[in-house]
C-alpha positions in Angstrom: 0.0 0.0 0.0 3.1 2.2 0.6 4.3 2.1 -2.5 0.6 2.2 -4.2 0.5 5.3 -2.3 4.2 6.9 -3.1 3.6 6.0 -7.2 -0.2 7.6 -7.4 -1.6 4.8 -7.8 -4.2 5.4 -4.7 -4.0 9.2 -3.1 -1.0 9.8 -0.9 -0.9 8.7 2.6 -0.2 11.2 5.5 2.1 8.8 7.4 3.2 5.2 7.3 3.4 3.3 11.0 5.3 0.0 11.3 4.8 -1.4 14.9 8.7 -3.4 16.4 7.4 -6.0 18.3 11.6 -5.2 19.0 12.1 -8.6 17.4 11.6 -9.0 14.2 14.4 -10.7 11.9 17.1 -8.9 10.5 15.8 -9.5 6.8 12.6 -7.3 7.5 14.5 -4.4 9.2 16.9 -4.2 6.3 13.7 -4.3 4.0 12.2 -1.9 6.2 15.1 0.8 6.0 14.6 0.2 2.3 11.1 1.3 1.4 11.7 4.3 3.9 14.9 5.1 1.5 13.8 4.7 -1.9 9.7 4.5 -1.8 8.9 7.0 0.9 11.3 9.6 1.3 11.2 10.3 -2.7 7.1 10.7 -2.5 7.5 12.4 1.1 5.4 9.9 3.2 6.7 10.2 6.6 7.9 6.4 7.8 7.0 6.5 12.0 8.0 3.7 14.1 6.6 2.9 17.2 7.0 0.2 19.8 5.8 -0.9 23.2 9.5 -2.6 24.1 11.2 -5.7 23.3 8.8 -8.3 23.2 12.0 -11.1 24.0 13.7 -9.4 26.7 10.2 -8.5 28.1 9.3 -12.2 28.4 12.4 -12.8 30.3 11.9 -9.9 32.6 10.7 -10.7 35.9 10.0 -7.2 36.8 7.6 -6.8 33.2 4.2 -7.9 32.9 4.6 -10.5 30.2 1.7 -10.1 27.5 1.2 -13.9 26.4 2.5 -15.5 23.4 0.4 -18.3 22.1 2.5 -20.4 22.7 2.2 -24.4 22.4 1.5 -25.9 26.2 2.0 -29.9 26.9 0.2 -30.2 30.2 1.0 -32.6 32.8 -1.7 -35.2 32.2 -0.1 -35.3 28.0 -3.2 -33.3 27.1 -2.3 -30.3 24.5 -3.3 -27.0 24.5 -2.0 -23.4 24.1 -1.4 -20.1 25.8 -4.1 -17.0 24.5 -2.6 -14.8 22.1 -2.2 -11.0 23.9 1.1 -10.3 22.3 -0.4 -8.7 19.0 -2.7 -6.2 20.7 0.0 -5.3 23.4 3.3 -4.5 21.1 1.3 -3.7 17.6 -2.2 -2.5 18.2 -1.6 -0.6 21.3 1.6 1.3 20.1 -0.3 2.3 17.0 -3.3 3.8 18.7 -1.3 5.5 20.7 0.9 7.4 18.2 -2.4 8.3 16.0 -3.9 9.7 19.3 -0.8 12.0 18.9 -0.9 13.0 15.3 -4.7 14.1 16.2 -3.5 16.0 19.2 -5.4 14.0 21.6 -2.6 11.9 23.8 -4.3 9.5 26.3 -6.0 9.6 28.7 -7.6 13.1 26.5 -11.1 12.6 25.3 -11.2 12.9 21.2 -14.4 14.4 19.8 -16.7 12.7 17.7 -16.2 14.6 14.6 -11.9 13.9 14.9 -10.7 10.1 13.4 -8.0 9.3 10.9 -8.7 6.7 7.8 -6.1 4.1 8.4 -5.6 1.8 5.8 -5.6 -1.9 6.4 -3.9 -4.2 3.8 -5.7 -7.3 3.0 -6.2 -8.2 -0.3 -9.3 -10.4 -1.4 -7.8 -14.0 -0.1 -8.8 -12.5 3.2 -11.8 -10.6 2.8 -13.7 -11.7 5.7 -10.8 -10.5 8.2 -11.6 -7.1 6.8 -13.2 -5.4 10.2 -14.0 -2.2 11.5 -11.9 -0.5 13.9 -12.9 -0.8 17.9 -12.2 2.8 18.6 -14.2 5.9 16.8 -10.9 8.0 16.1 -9.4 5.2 13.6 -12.1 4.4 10.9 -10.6 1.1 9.0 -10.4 1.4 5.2 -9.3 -1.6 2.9 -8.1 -0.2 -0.9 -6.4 -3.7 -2.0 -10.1 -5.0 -1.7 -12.5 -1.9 -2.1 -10.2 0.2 -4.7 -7.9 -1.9 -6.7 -9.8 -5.5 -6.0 -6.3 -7.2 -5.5 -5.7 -10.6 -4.5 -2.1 -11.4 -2.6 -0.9 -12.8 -6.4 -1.6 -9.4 -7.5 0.4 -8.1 -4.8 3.0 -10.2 -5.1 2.9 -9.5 -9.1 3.5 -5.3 -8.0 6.4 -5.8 -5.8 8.6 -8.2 -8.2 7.5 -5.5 -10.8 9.6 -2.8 -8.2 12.0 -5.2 -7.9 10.6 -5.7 -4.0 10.2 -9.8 -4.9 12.0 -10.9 -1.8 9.8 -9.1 0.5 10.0 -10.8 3.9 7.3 -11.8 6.6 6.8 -9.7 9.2 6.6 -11.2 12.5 8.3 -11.9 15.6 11.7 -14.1 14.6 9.9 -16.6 17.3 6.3 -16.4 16.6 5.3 -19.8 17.7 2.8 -19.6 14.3 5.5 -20.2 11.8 5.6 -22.9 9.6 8.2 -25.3 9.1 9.8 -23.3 6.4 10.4 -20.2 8.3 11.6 -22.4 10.8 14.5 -24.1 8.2 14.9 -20.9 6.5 16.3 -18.8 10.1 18.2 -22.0 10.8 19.7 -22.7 7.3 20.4 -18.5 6.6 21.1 -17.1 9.9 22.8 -19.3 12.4 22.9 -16.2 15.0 18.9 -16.3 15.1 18.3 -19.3 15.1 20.7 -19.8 18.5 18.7 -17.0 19.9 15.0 -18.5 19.0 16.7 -22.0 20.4 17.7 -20.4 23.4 14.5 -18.3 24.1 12.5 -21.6 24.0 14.1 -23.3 26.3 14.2 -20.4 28.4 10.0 -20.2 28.3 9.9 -24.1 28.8 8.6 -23.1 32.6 6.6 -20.7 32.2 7.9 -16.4 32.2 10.0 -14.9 34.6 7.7 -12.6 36.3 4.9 -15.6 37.1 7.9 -18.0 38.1 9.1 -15.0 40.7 5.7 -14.7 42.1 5.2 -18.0 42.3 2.2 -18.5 39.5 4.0 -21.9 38.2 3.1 -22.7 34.5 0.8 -26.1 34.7 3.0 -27.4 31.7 5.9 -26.8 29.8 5.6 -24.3 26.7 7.2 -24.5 23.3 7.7 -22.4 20.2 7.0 -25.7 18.3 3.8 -27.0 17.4 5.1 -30.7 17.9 5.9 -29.9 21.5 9.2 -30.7 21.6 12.9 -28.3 21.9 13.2 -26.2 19.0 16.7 -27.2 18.2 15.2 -30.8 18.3 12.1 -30.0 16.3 11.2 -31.9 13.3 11.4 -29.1 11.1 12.9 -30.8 7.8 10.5 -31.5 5.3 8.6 -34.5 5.4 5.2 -35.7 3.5 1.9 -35.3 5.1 1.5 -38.9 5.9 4.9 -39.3 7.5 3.7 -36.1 9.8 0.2 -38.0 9.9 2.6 -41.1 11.2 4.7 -38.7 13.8 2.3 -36.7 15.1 -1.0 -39.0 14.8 -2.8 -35.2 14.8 -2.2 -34.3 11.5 -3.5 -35.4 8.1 -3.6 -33.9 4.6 -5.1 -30.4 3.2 -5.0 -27.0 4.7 -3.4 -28.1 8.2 -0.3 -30.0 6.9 0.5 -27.1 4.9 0.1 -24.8 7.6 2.3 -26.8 9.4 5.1 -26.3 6.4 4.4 -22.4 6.0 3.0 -21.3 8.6 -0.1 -19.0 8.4 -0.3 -17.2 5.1 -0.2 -13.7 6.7 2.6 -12.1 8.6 1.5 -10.6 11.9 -0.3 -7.6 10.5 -1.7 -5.5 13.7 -5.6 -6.2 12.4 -4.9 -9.6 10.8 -2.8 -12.1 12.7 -4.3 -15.3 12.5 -4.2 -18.2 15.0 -5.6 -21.4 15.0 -8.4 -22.4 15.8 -7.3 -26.2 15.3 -5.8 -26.2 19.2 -7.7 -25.6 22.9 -6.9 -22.1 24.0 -6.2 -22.3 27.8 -5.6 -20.4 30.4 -2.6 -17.9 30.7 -0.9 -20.3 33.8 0.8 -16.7 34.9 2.0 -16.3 31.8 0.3 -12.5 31.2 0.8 -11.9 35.0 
């Protein structure tokens, strides 16, 4: 949309916000710095970046409240189950409202009046139509031009950028989003050895739960994992295997739109209004986890 916006293709934006979870992968900061350099700055759209702190070290802070991953929980009894997802709304959603309250003049806790809002575009294409939403708050009304102006599906994205030579555009979200595929998993493992030590390490450092609960004495009920499989990362079975050898692994997984989520993970990065979990696995309780 930023570059839509920068070539004339839909009217010119006031401002472009990208939310740092604080740990994104290198490849998307690089790609990041990038746009700003040669499709913003030229059509003067304003690049603002704004954060709510380092999702990682946060985690592993017992003096920070802990917003909860989702990640993957292997209770005592075997049973499986996962952690609720708070993670997008605390370092995406919430750092975003808060720097549009200030472009508006209206920081919180200020009331804004009825008649003030900003149109923020939202970009999903037609694939995910029905994730197109209205916003919660009255000062940011949602707009959606890759569906209402231009009718674009994510091939037709993906057609734009290789046509700006932007082809290798990379997935945004956190480098240990426990909803990555098997692929993302291989590719920070196989490209970049210092990542992958550090997604390794944080998982074994959540297997008990986070720092703060663990301090205070709210034990996890479980052990957590970045992995679907429930097992150490750095033991995961990441390589690529058919569906019926997974179905034979895991005896939870079959064919169709599972297995290949389980190879590449969910189809969008971790767009503020568009994140998608799964629906496939009981959400439980937080175990201290978002204490």
């Amino acid at each position: 949309m930023l570059a839509l916006s920068a070539k004339g293709i839909l009217p010119k934006v006031d401002y472009a916000i990208f939310a740092d979870t604080g740990w994104e992968p290198q490849t998307v900061y690089a790609h990041l710095d990038r746009l700003e350099r040669e499709i913003a700055q030229p059509a003067g759209i304003p690049v603002l970046r704004v954060s709510s702190g380092n999702i990682r070290n946060d985690a592993l802070n017992p003096d920070h409240r802990f917003a909860s991953m989702p990640l993957y929980i292997l209770n005592k009894d075997g049973r499986p189950g996962m952690t609720r997802r708070q993670c997008t709304g605390e370092y995406k959603i919430k750092p975003i409202k808060k720097k549009v309250r200030e472009i508006l003049g209206y920081p919180y806790p200020a009331r804004i009046p009825k008649s003030i809002f900003v149109e923020q575009w939202v970009g999903i294409s037609t694939d995910e139509f029905h994730r197109a939403k209205d916003s919660d708050v009255r000062y940011m009304r949602n707009r959606h031009p890759l569906i209402v102006d231009l009718d674009w599906s994510r091939t037709d994205c993906v057609r734009y950028l290789t046509a700006l030579g932007l082809a290798d555009t990379p997935k945004s979200s956190c480098l240990g989003c426990p909803f990555h595929g098997n692929a993302q998993w291989r590719h920070i493992r196989d490209t970049s050895p210092s990542e992958w030590a550090d997604v390794v390490a944080f998982d074994a450092a959540i297997r008990q739960g986070n720092a703060r609960a663990n301090q205070t004495g709210k034990k996890l009920l479980g052990q957590a994992f970045l992995h679907r499989s429930r097992v150490p990362l750095g033991e995961a079975p990441i390589d690529h295997v058919t569906a019926a050898e997974w179905a034979q692994r895991q005896g939870e997984l079959g064919t169709g739109p599972d297995a290949d989520e389980l190879e590449q993970g969910v189809a969008d990065g971790c767009s503020p209004w568009a994140c998608r979990g799964t629906d496939a696995e009981p959400v439980q309780d937080d175990y201290g986890l978002a204490s």
